[in-house]
DRENPA-3360 file (N, C-alpha, C; in nm, 2 decimals, always signed):
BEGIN
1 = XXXXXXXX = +10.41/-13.31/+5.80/+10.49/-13.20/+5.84/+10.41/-13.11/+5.94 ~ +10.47/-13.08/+6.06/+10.39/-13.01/+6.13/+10.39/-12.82/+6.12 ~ +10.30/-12.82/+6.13/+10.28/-12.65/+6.13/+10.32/-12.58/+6.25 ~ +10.41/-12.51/+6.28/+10.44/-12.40/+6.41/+10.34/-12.34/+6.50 ~ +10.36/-12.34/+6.61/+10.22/-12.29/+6.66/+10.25/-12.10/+6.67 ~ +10.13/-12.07/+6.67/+10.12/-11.92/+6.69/+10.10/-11.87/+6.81 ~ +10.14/-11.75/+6.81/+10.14/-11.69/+6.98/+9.98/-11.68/+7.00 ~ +9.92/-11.74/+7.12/+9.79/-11.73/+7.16/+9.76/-11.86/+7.20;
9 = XXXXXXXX = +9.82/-11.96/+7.03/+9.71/-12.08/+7.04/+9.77/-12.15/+7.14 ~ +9.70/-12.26/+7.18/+9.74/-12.35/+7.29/+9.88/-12.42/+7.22 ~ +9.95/-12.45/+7.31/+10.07/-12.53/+7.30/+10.19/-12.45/+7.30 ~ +10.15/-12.26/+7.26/+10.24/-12.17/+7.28/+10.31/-12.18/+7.38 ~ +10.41/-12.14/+7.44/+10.46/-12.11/+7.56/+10.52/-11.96/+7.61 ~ +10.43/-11.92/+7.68/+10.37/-11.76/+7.71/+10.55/-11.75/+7.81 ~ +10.56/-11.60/+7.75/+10.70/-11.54/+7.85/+10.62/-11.55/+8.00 ~ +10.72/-11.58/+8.09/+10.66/-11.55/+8.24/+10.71/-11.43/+8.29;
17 = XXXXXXXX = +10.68/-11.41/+8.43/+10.72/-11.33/+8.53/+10.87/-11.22/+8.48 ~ +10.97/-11.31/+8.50/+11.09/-11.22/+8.54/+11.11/-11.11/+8.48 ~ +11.08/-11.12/+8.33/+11.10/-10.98/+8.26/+10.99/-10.88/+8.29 ~ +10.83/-10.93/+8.28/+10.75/-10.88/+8.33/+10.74/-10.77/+8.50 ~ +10.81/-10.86/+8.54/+10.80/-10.80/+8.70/+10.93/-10.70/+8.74 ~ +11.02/-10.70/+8.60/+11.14/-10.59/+8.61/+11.12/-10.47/+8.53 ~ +11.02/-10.49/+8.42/+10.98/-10.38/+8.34/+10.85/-10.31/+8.47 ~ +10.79/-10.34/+8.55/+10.70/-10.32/+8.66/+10.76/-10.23/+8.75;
25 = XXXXXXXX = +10.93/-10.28/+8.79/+10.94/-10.21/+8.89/+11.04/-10.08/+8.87 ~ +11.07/-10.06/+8.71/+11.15/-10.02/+8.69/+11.03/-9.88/+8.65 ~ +10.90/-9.92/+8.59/+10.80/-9.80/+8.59/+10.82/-9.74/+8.73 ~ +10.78/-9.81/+8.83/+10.75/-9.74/+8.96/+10.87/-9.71/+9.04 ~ +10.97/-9.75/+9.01/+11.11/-9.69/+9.01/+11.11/-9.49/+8.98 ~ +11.07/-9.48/+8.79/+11.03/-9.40/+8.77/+10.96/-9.33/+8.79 ~ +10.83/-9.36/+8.81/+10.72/-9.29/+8.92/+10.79/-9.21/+9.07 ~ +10.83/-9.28/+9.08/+10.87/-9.26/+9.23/+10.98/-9.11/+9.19;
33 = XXXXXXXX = +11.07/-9.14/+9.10/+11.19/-9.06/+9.11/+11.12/-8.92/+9.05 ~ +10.95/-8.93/+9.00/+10.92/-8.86/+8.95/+10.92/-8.74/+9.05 ~ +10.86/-8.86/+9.10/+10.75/-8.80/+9.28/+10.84/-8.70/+9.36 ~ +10.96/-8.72/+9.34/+11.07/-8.71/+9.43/+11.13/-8.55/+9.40 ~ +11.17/-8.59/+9.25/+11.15/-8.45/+9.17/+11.09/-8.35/+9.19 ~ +10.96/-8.32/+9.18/+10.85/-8.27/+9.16/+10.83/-8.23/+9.32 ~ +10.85/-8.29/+9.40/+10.85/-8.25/+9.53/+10.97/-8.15/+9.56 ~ +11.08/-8.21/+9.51/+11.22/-8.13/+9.53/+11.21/-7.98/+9.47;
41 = XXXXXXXX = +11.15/-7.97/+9.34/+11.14/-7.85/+9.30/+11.03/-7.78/+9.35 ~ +10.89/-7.81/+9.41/+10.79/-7.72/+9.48/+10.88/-7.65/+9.63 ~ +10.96/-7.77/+9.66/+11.03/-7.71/+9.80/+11.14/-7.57/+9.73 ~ +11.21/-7.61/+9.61/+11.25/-7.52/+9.59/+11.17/-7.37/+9.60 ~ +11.03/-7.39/+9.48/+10.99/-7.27/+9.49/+10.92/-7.20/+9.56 ~ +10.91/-7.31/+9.68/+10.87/-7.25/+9.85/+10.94/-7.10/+9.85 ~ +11.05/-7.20/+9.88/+11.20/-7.09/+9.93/+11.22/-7.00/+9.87 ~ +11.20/-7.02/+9.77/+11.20/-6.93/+9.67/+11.09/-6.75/+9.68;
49 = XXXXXXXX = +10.99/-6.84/+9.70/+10.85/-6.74/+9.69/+10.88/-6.68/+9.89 ~ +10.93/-6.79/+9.94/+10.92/-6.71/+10.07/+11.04/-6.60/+10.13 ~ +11.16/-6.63/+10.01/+11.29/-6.51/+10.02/+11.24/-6.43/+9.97 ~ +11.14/-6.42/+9.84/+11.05/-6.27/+9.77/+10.98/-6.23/+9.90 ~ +10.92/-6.33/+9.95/+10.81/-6.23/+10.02/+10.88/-6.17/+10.13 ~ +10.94/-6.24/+10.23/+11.07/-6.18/+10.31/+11.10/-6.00/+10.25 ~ +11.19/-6.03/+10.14/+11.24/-5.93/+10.06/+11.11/-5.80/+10.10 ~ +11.04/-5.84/+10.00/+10.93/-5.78/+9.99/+10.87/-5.71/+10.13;
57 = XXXXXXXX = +10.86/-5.74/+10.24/+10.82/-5.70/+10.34/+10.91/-5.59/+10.41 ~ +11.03/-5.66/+10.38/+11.16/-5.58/+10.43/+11.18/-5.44/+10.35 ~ +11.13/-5.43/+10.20/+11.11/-5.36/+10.16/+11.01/-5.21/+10.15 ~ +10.90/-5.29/+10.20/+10.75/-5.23/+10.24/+10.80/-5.14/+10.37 ~ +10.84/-5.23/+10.47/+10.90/-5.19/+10.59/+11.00/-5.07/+10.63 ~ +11.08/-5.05/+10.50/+11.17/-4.96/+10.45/+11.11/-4.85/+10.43 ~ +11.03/-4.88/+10.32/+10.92/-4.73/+10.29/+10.85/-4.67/+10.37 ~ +10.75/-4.74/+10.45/+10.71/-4.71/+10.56/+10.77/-4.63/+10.68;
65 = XXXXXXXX = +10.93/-4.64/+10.68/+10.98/-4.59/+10.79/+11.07/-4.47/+10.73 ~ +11.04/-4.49/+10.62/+11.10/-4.36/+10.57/+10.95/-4.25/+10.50 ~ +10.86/-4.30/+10.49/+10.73/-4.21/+10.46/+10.72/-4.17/+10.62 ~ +10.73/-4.26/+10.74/+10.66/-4.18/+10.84/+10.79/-4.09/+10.87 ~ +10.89/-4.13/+10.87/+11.02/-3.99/+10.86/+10.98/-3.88/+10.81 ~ +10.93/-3.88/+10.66/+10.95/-3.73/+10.61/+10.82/-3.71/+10.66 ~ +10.71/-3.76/+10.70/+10.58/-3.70/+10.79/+10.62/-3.61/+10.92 ~ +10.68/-3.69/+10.94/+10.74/-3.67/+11.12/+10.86/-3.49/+11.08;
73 = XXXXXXXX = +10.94/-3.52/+10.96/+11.00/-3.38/+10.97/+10.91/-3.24/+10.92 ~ +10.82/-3.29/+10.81/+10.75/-3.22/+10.73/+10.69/-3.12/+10.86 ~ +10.60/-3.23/+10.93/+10.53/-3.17/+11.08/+10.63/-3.01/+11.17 ~ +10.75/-3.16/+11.21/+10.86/-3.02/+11.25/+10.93/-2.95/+11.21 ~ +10.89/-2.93/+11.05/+10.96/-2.82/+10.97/+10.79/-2.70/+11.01 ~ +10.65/-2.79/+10.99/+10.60/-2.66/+11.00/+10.57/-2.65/+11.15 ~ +10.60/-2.67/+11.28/+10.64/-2.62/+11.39/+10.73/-2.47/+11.39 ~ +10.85/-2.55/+11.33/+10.95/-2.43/+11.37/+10.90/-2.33/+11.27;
81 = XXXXXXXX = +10.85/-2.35/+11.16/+10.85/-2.24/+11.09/+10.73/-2.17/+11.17 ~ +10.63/-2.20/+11.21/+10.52/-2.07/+11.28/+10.56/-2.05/+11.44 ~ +10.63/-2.17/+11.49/+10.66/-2.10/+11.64/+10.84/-2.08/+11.72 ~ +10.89/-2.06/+11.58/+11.05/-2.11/+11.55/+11.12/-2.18/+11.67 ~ +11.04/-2.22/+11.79/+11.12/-2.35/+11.86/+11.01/-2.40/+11.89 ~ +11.01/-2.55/+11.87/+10.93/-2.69/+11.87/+10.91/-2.68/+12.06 ~ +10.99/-2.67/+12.09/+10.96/-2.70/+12.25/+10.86/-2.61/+12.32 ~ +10.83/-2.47/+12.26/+10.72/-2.36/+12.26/+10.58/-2.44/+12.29;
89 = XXXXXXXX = +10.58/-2.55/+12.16/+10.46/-2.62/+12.20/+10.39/-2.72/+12.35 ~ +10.52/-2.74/+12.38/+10.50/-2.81/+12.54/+10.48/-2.70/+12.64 ~ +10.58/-2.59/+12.64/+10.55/-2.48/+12.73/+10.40/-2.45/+12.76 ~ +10.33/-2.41/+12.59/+10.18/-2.40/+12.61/+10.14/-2.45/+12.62 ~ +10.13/-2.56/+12.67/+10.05/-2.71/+12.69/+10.07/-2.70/+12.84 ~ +10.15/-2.69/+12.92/+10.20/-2.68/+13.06/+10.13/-2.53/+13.09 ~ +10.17/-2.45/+13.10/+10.08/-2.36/+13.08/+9.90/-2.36/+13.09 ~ +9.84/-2.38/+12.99/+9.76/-2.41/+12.94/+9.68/-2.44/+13.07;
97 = XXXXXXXX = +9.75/-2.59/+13.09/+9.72/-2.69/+13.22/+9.73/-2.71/+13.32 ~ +9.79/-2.58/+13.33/+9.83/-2.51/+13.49/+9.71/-2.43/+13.56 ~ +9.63/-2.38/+13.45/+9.48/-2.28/+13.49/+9.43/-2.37/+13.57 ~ +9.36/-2.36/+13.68/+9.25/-2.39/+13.77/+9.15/-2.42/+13.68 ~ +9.11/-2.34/+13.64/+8.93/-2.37/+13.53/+8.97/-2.47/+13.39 ~ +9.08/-2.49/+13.40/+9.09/-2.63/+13.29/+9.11/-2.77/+13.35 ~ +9.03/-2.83/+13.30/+9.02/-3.01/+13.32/+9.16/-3.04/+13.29 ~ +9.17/-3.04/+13.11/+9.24/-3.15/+13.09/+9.23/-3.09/+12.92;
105 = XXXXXXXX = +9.37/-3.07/+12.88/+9.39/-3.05/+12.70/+9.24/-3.19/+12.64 ~ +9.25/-3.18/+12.54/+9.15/-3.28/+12.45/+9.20/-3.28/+12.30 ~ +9.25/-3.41/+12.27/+9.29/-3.46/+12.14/+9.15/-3.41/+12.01 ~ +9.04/-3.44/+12.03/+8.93/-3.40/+11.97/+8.87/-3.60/+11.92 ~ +8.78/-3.53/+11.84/+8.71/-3.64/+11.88/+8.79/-3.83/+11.82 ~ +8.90/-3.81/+11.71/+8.98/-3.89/+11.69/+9.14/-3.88/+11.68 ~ +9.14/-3.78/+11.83/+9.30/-3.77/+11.86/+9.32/-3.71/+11.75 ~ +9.28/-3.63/+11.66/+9.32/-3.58/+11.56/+9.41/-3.41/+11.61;
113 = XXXXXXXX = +9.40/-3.36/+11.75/+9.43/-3.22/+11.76/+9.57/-3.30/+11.85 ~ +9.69/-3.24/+11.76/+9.80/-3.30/+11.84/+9.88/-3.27/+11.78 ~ +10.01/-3.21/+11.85/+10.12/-3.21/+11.76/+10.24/-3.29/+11.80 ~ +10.30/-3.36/+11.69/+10.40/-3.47/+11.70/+10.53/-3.36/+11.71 ~ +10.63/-3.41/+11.84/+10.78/-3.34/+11.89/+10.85/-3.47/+11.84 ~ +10.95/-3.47/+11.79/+11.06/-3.57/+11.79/+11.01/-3.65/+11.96 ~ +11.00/-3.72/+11.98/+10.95/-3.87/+12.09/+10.85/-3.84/+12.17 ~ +10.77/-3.75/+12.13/+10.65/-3.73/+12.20/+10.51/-3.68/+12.16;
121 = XXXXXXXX = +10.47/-3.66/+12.20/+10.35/-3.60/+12.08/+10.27/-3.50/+12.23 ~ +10.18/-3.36/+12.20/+10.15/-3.30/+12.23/+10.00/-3.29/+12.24 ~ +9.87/-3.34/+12.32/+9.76/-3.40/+12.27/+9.73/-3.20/+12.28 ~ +9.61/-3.17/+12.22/+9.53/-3.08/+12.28/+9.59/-2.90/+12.23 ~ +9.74/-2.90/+12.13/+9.79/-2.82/+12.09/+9.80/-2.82/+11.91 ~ +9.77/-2.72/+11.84/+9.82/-2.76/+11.75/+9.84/-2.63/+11.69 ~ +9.98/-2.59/+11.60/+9.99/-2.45/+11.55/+10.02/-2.45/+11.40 ~ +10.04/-2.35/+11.35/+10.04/-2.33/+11.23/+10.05/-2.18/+11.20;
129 = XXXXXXXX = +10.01/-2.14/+11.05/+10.06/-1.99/+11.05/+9.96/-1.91/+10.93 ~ +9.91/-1.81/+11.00/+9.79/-1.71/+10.94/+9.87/-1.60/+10.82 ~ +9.90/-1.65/+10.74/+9.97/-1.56/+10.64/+10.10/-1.52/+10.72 ~ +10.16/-1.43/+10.79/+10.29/-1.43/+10.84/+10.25/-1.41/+10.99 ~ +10.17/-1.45/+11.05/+10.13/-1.43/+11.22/+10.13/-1.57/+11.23 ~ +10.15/-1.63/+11.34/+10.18/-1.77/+11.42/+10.03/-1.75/+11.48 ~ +9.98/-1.90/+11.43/+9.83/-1.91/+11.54/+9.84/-2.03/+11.55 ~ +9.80/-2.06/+11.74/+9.81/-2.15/+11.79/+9.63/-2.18/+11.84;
137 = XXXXXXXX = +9.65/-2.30/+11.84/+9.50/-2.37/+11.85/+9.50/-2.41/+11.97 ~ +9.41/-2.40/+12.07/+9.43/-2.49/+12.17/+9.27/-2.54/+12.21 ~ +9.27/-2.68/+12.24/+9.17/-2.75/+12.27/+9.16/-2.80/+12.44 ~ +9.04/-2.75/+12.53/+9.02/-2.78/+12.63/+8.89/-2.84/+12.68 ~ +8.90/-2.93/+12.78/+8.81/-2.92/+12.86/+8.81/-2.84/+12.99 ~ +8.68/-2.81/+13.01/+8.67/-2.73/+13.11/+8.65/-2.76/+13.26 ~ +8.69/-2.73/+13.36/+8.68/-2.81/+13.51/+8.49/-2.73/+13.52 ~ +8.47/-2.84/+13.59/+8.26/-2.79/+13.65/+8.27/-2.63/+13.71;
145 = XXXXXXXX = +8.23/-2.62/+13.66/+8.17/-2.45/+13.71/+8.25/-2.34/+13.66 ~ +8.33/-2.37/+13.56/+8.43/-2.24/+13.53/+8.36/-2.21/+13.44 ~ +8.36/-2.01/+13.43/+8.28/-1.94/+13.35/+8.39/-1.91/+13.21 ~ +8.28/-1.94/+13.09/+8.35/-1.99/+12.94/+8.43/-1.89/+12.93 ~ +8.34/-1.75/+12.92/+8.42/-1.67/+12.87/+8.55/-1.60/+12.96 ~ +8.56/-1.58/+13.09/+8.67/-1.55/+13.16/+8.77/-1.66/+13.15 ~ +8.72/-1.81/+13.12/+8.81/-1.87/+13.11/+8.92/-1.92/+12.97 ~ +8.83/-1.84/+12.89/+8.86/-1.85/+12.70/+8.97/-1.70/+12.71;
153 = XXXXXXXX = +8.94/-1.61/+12.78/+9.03/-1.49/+12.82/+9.17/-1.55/+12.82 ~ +9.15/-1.63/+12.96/+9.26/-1.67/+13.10/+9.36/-1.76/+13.01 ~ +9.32/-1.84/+12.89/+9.42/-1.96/+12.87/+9.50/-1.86/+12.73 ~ +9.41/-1.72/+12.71/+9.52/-1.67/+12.57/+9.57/-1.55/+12.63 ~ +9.56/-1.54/+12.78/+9.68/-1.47/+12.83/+9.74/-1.57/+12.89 ~ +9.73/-1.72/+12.92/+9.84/-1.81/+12.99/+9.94/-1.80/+12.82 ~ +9.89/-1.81/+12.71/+9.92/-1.86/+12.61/+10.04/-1.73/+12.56 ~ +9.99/-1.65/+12.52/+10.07/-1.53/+12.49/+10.13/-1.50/+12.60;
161 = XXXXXXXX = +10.14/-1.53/+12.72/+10.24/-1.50/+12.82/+10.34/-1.64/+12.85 ~ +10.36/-1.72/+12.70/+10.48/-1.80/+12.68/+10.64/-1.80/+12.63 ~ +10.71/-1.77/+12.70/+10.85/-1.66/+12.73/+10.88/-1.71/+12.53 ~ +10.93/-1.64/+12.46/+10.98/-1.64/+12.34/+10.85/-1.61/+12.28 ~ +10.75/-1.66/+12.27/+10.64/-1.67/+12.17/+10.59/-1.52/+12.11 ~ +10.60/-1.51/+12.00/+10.57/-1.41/+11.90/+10.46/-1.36/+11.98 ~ +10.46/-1.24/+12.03/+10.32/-1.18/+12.10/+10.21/-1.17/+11.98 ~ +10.24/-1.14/+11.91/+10.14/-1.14/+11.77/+10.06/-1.25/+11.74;
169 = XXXXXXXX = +10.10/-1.35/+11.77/+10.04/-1.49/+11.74/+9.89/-1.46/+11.81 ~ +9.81/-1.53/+11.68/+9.66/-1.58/+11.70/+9.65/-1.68/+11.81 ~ +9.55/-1.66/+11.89/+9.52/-1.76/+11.97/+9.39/-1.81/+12.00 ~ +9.35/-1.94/+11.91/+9.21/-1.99/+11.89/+9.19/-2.08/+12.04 ~ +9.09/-2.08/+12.10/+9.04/-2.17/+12.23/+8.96/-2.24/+12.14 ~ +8.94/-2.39/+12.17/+8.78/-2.44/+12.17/+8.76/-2.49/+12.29 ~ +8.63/-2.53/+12.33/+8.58/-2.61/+12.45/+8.55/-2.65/+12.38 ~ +8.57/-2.80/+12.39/+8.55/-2.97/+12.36/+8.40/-3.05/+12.49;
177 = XXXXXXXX = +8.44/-3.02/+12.64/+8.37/-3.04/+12.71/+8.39/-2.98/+12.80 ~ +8.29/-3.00/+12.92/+8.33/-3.00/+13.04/+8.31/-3.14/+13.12 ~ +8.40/-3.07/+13.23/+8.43/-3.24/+13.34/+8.32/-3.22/+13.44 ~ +8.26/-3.33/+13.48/+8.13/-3.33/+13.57/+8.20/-3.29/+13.71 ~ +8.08/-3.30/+13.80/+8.12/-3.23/+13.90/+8.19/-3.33/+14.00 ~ +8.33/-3.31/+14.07/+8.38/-3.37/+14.18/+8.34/-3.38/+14.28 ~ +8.34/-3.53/+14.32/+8.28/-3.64/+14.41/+8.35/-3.58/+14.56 ~ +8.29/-3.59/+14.65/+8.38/-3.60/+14.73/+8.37/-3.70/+14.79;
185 = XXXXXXXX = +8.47/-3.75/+14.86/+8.55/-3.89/+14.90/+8.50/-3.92/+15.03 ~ +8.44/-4.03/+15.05/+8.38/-4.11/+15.19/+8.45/-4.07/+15.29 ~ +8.38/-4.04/+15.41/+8.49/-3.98/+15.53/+8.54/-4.16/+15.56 ~ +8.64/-4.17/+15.66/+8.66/-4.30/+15.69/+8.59/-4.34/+15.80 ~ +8.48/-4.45/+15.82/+8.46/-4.57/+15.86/+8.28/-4.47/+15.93 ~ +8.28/-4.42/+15.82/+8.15/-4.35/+15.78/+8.05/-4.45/+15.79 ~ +7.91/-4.49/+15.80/+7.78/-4.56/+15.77/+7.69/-4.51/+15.65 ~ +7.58/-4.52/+15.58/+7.49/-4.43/+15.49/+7.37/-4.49/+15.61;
193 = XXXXXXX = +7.39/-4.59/+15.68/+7.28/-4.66/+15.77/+7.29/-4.60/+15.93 ~ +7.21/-4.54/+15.99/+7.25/-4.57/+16.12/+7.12/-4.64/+16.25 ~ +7.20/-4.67/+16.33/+7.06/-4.75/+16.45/+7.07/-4.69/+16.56 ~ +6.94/-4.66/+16.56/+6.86/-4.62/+16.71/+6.93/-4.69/+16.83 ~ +6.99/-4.64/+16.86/+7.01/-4.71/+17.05/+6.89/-4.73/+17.13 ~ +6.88/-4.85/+17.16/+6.80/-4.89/+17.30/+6.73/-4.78/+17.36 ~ +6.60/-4.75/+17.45/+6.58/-4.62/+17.50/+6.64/-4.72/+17.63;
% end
């Protein structure tokens, strides 16, 4: 009587291929749909993270334009309050820079002296208010040769001689600089060289 053989020993007969090579593709089938997945959902949370950040910017963007709003009214609330019309401040500025012995208003050394008008800004003026007196600041340079003190006089009677303005108001000068002295301009078809003629 013969004995059965066992899985291993010789004379077995080993399963082949077909089942083997469909359980194979049916893993990488799976792999794949994993792949696929896993991709599908990172794209989601792209979109996802990039409609927050969107959001979020649009948001930022919001505040921002409503922080420099209330800066921008806050400013022209204290305008009108010490010189009760905003446009006072351009007058003195025109003014100002109408004197012969002034160069040129001056922001200071980081544009910091300036007052912001609804679409403009005013370099070289800035006001405010001394307990109940209006005092206006003004910052200049000086043209070459103008004398400090007749000319520190001359810009706070240009200044107090601005039609509405509280005659009361304080009026601070600084000199920031003065402007070097003006070149004068090459005559036309001038030489710095010239030649001896022939005797």
């Amino acid at each position: 009587m013969s004995t059965p053989s066992t899985p291993g020993t010789p004379g077995t007969p080993e399963s082949t291929g077909p089942s083997s090579s469909r359980t194979g593709a049916e893993r990488l089938a799976a792999v794949q749909e994993s792949v696929q997945d896993a991709v599908k959902g990172a794209a989601r949370n792209a979109q996802g993270a990039a409609r927050d950040a969107q959001d979020s910017l649009q948001d930022a963007a919001g505040a921002v334009q409503d922080l420099a709003q209330d800066v921008a009214d806050s400013v022209l609330e204290e305008v009108r309050d010490a010189l009760g019309d905003p446009e006072l401040v351009v007058a003195i500025a025109d003014a100002v820079e109408a004197l012969d012995a002034v160069d040129r208003l001056h922001g200071g050394v980081l544009g910091e002296i300036a007052t912001h008008l609804p679409g403009r800004r005013v370099t070289g003026v800035r006001v405010g208010r001394d307990e109940d007196v209006p005092r206006v600041e003004v910052h200049v340079v000086l043209g070459w040769g103008a004398e400090l003190g007749a000319t520190g006089s001359a810009i706070r009677d240009a200044v107090r001689a601005v039609p509405d303005l509280d005659p009361a108001a304080r009026v601070d000068v600084v000199v920031e600089d003065v402007a070097g002295p003006a070149r004068e301009p090459a005559l036309a078809g001038s030489s710095e060289s010239s030649e001896q003629s022939p005797a």
